[in-house]
C-alpha positions in Angstrom: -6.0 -34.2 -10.0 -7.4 -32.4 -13.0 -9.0 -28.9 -13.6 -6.9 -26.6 -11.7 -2.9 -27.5 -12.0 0.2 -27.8 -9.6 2.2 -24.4 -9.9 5.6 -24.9 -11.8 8.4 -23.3 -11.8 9.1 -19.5 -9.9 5.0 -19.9 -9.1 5.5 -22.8 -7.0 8.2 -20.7 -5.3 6.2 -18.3 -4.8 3.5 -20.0 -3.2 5.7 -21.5 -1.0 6.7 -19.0 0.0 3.7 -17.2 0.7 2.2 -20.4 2.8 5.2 -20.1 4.9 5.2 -16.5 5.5 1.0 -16.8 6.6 2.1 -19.8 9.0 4.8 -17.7 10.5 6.8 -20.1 12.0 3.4 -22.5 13.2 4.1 -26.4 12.7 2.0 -28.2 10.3 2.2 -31.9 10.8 0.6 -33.0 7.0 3.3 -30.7 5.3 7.1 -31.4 4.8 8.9 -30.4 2.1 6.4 -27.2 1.4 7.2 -25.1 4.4 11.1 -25.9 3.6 11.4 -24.6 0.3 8.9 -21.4 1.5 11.5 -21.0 4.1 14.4 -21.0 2.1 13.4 -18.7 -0.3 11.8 -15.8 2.2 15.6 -16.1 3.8 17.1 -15.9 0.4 15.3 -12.9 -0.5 16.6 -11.2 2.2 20.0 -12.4 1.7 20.5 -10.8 -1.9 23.2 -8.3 -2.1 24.4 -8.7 1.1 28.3 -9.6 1.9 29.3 -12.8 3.8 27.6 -13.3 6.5 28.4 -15.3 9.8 26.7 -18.7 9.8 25.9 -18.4 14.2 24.7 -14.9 12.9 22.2 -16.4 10.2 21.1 -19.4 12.0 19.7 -17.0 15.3 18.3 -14.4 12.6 16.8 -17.6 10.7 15.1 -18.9 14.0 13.9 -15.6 15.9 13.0 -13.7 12.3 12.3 -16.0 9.7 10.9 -18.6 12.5 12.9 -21.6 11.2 13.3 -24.3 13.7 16.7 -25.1 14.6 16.8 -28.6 13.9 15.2 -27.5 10.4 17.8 -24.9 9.6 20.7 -26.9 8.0 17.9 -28.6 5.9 16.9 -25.0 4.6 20.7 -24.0 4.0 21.2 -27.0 1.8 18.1 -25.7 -0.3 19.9 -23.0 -0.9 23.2 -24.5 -1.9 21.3 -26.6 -4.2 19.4 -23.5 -5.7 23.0 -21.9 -5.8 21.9 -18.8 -4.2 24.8 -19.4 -1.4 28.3 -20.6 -0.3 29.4 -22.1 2.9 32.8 -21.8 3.6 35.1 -22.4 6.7 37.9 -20.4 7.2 40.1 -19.9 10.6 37.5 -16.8 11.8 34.6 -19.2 11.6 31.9 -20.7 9.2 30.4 -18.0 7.0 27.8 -18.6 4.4 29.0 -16.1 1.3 25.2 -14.9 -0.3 24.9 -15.8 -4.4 21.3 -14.5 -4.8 20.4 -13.4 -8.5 17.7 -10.8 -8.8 14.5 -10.8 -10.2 12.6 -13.7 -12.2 16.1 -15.3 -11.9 15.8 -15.5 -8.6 12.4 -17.3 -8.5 13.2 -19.5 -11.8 16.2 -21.5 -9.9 14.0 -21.6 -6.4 11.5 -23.0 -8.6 13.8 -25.3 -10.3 14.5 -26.9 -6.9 10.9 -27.0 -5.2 10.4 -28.9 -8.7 12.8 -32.0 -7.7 11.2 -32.0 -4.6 8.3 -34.9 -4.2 5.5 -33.4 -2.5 3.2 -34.9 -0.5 -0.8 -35.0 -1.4 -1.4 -32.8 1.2 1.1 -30.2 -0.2 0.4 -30.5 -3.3 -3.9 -29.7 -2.9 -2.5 -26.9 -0.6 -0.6 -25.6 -3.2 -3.2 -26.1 -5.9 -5.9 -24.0 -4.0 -3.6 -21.3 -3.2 -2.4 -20.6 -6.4 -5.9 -20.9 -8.3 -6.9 -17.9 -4.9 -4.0 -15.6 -6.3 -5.8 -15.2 -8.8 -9.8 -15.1 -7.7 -11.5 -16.3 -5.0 -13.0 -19.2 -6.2 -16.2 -21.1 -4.8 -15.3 -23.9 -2.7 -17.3 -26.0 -4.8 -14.9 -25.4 -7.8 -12.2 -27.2 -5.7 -14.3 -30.7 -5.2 -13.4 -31.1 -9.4 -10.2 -31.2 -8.8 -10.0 -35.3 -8.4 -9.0 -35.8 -4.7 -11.3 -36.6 -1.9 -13.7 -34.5 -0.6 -12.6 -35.3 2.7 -9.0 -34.0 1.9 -10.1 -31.1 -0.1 -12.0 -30.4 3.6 -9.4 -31.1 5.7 -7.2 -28.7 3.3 -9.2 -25.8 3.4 -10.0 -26.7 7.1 -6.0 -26.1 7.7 -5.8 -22.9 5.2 -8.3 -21.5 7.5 -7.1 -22.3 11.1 -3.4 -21.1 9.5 -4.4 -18.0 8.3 -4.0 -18.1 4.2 -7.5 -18.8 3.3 -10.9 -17.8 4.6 -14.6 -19.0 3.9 -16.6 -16.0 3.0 -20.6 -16.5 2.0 -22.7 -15.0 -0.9 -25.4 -15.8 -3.3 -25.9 -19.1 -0.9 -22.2 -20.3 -2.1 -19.2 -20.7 -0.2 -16.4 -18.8 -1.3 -12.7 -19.6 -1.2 -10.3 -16.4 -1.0 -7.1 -15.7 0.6 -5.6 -13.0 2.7 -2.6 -13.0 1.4 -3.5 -11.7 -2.2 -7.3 -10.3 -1.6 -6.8 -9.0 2.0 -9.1 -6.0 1.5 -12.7 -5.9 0.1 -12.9 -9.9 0.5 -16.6 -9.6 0.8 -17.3 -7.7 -2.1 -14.6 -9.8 -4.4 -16.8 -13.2 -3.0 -20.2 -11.8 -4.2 -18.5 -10.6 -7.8 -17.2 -14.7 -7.8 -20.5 -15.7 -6.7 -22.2 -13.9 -9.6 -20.1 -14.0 -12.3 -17.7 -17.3 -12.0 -14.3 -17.4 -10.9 -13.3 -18.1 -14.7 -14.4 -14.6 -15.9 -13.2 -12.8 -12.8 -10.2 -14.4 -12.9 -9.6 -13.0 -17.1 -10.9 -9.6 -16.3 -8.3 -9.5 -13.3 -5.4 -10.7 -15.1 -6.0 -8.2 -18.1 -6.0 -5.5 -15.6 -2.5 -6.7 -14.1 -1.2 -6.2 -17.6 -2.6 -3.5 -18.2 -2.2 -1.6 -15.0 -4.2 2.1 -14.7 -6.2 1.6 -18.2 -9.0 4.3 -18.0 -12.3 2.7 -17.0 -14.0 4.7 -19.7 -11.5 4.4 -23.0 -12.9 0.2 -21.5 -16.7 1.0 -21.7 -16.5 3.0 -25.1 -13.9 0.4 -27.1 -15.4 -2.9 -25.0 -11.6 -3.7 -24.6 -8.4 -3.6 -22.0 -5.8 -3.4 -24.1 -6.5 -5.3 -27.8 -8.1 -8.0 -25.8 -12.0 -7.6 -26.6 -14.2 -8.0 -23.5 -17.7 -10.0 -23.6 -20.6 -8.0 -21.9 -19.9 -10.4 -18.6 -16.7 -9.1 -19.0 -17.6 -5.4 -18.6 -20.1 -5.9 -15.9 -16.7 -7.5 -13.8 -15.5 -4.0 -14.8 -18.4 -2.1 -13.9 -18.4 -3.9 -10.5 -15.1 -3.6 -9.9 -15.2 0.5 -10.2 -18.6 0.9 -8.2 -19.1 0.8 -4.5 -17.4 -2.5 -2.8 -14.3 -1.7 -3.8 -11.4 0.6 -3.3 -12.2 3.5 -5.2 -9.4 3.8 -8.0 -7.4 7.0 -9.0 -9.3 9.4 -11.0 -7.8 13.0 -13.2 -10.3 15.6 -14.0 -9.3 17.4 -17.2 -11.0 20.2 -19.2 -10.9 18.1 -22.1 -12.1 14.7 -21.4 -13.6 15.3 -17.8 -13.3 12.7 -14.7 -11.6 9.7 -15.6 -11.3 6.6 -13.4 -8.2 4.5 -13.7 -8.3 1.1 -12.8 -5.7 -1.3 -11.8 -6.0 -5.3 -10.1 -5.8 -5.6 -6.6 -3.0 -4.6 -4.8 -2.2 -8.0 -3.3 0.2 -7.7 -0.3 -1.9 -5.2 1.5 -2.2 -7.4 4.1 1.3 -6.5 5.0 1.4 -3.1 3.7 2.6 -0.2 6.4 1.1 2.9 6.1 4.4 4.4 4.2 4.3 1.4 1.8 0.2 2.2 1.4 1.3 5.7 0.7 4.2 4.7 -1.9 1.5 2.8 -3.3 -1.3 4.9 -4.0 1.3 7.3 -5.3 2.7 5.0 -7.6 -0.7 4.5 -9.1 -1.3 8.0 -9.4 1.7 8.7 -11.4 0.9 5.8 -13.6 -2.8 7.1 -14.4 -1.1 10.2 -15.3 0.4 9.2 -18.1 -2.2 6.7 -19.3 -4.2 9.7 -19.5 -1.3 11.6 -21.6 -1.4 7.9 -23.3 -4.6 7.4 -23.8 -6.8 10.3 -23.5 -4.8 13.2 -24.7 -6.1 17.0 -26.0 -3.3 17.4 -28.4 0.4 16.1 -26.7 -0.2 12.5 -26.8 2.5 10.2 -25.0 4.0 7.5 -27.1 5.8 5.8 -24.0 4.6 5.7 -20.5 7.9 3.8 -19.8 9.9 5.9 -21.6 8.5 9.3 -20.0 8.6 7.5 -16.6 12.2 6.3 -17.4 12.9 9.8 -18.5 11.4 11.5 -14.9 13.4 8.5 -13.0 16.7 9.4 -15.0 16.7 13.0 -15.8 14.0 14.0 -12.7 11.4 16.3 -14.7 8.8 15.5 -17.5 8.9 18.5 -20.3 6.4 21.4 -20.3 3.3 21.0 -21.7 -0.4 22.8 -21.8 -1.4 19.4 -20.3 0.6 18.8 -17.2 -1.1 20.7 -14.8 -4.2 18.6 -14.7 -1.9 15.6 -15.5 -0.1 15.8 -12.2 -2.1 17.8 -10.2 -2.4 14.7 -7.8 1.4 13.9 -7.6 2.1 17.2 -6.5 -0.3 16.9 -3.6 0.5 13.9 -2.9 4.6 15.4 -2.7 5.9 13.2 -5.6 6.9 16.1 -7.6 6.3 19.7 -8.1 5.1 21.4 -11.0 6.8 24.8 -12.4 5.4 27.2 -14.5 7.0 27.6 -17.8 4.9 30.3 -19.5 1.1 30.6 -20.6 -0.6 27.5 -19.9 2.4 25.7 -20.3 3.8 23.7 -16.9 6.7 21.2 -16.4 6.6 18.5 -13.7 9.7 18.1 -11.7 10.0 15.2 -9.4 11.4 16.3 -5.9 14.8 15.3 -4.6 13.8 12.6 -2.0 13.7 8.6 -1.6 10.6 8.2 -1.3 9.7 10.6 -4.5 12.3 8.2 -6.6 10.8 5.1 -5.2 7.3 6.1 -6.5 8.8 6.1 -10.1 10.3 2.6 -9.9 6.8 1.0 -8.2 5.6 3.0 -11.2 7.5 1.5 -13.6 7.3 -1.8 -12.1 3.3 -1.5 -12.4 3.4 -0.6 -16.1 6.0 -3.4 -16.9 3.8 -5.7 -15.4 6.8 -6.4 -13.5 5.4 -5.7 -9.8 7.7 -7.3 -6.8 6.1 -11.1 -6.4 6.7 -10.7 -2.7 7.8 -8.5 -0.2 11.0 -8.6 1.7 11.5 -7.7 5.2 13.9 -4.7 6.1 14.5 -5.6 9.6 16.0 -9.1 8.7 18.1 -8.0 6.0 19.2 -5.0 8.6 19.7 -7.8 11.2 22.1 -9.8 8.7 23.8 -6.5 8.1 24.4 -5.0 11.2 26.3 -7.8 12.8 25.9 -10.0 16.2 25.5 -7.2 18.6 22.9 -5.3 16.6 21.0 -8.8 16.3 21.2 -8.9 20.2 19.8 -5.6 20.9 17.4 -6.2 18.2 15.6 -9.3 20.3 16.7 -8.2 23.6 17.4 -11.2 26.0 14.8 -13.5 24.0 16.4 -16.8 23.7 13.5 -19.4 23.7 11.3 -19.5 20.4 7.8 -21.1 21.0 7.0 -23.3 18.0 3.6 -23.4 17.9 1.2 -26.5 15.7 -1.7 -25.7 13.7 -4.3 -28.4 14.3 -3.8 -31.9 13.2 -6.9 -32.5 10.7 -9.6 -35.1 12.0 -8.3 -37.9 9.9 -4.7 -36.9 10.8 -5.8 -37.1 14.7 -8.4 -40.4 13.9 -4.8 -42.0 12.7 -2.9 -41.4 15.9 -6.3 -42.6 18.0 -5.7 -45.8 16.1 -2.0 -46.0 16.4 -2.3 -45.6 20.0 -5.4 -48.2 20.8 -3.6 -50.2 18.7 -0.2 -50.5 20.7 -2.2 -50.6 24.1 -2.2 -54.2 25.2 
């Protein structure tokens, strides 16, 4: 297989992990080690920080909120011993498994480091392939016949991605389109047609310059032709035109006296799929707040910001941003939105004050995440890390009196099923 590589490393981890999470407990019979290691690392991630935890405790919360199989659980627990992320001990109380989960890109370099020793089959690793060239773009299905496998297996893949929920077929400009919930949930159509037009290559670059260079104002792009230093190609800036006009989600915009309306842009926000409303809000506000200081970045009147991370490290730390003439168009938004307030210092002069809440303080640290390029890879899930927290009875009033766990299959493909036709016909006598 050429063209289009195997993820390495945390990204294979990741995309395990993401394959997993769309099957949601669903058997597959062509995968093996794949849905393992996705497994193991959505339980470790929820595991990080926590104390010891009962090994009866986190083999139910495993099986009716991770949807492992109990006969595949002890196979996931050794992943993680091998990843070092836990500890199984024994003591006279019981077996306990003691949680050694590292944060951050630490966390997804060892889990990487063991889905790397693992040999994946064909089927995993084309599975893999795709999904990690769709975290990026959609791509045309076409693009994936290049990559030196079969066409029959590259069909039977995508055949499976579909009926499982992580990829989709979506048709313009007379191609078929490759994209995937899981990181393009929303405006799928719109991102398909921009693919069919332009390539996958150049949608791909444009993206990925964005996600570095999260809320750069659409028109410092248009009048420098550049995100960033990185100098854009006049395909390039259509992308960018495209992806501010209609289609797509309309992105944050500040109206100042000095330099007008200005649209920020950022790359797609790619859990959405999963996002609740509160985690929409949190968000939007988080890409409000950085747009504001872009704008004090990049577009200033006369109090131009050096730092965006230092002033938003400075509002997490210290909780207000100093007065200037600026601030009250700056963060008009992230008032209304209840982020922070602004006060009134004297004159034109205002200071932004960020209110005393959870929420308020989370918004800065999505915003600094954004503007690190340094965004959470995948979301955790609060009820299982409450359910490994709050003990056995909270686990049993969480799930009531369910005790059976229907493990549903995905469809065998047609040469998986032609196979077993075979093997049966051929033991009849």
């Amino acid at each position: 297989m050429s063209s289009m590589e195997m993820p390495k490393g945390a990204d294979l981890a990741v995309r395990c992990h993401d394959v997993a999470v769309s099957l949601d407990g669903r058997q597959v019979g062509e995968f093996e080690d794949l849905v393992l290691l996705g497994m193991a690392v959505r339980l470790a991630l929820q595991m990080r920080g926590l104390p010891a935890v009962p090994y009866e405790l986190l083999r139910k919360v495993g099986l009716h909120l991770v949807k492992i199989p109990a006969t595949s659980f002890n196979a996931v627990l050794k992943l993680l011993e091998e990843a070092e992320f836990v500890r199984v001990v024994t003591s006279t109380s019981g077996k306990a498994v003691i949680p050694t989960v590292p944060y951050y890109e630490d966390f997804f370099e060892q889990a990487g480091a063991v889905a790397n020793s693992k040999s994946l089959n064909e089927h995993e690793q084309l599975t893999l392939m795709l999904v990690n060239q769709l975290a990026n773009s959609p791509t045309p299905l076409s693009s994936f016949y290049n990559l030196g496998a079969e066409k029959k297996l590259v069909d039977s893949a995508t055949t499976l991605g579909r009926d499982a929920g992580y990829l989709s077929v979506r048709r313009a400009r007379g191609k078929n389109v490759l994209t995937s919930p899981i990181y393009f949930a929303e405006h799928a159509d719109a991102f398909a047609d921009l693919v069919a037009g332009a390539g996958s290559n150049r949608v791909t670059r444009v993206l990925s310059l964005l996600a570095t260079h999260q809320g750069w104002p659409f028109q410092v792009i248009l009048s420098t032709g550049k995100i960033g230093e990185e100098v854009l190609s006049q395909e390039d800036l259509n992308i960018v035109r495209a992806l501010a006009g209609e289609g797509f989600a309309a992105p944050p915009a500040i109206q100042t006296p000095h330099s007008g309306l200005t649209h920020f842009l950022f790359s797609p926000q790619r859990t959405s799929a999963r996002l609740r409303p509160t985690e929409r809000h949190l968000h939007e506000a988080a890409m409000a707040l950085v747009a504001a200081v872009r704008q004090g970045q990049l577009l200033p009147a006369a109090y131009r910001i050096r730092s965006p991370k230092a002033i938003l490290n400075a509002l997490r730390d210290r909780g207000f941003i100093r007065a200037n003439t600026e601030s009250r168009h700056q963060y008009n938004k992230l008032a209304v939105l209840r982020v922070g307030r602004l006060e009134h210092v004297s004159g034109d002069w205002y200071k932004f004050v960020l209110l005393e809440t959870e929420e308020a303080r989370e918004v800065v640290n999505r915003a600094l995440a954004l503007i690190s390029n340094d965004a959470p890879r995948v979301a955790t899930d609060e009820e299982i890390t409450m359910a490994l927290m709050g003990g056995e009875d909270y686990f049993d009033s969480l799930i009531g009196r369910q005790r059976l766990v229907q493990q549903s299959q995905v469809t065998a493909s047609e040469e998986t099923m032609q196979e077993i036709n075979d093997l049966l016909l051929r033991g009849m006598p």
